[in-house]
Phi, psi and omega in degrees: 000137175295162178260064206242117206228123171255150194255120164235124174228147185250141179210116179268076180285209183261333182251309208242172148256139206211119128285125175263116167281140174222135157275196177255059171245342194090023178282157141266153193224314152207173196215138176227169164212146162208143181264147174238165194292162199247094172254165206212061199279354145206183202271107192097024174245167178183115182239147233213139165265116160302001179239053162240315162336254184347298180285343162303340175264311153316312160317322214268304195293335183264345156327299187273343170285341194262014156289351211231117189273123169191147173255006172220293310331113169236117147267147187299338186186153173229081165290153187231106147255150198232121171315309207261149181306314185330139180242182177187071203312152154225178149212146191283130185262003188081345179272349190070020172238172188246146171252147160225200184308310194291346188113178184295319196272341186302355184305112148243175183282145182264151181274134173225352176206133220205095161236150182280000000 
């Protein structure tokens, strides 16, 4: 077996979630995407539920490894990029679900875009 160490990167744009596999040449090797939905709660707002984020990211990463001939995977490095201004703390509950300060209901949608 080779020693072949791939960069799995993830990109959170305004509509989709995207994984990327890179060898270690900087090749893409695979890509999965999926989109998640857009609310519009006035006019010229546009807000992310956060466990469409989450599960869209989940979706995405084994999609795009299992495109990739290997028989174990450590990636070497997971960058993560998000376009859009919106923050958001979570923590991962072990459960596959997600948390914030407020609890399991406290989950609301982040404002990720606002024109007046």
């Amino acid at each position: 077996m080779t020693d072949t160490r791939y960069i799995l990167a993830i990109d959170q744009g305004t509509t989709s979630s995207r994984a990327i596999v890179f060898d270690a040449n900087g090749r893409s090797v695979a890509v999965a995407q999926q989109e998640f939905p857009q609310h519009f709660p006035n006019s010229g707002w546009v807000e992310h539920d956060p466990e469409d984020l989450w599960d869209t990211v989940v979706a995405v990463c084994p999609e795009t490894l299992s495109h990739v001939d290997f028989a174990m995977v450590a990636p070497s490095a997971s960058p993560i990029s998000r376009e859009t201004p919106g923050g958001l703390g979570i923590q991962k509950t072990g459960q596959g679900g997600l948390k914030t300060p407020f609890g399991r209901g406290g989950i609301r949608r982040t404002g990720i875009w606002f024109c007046p």
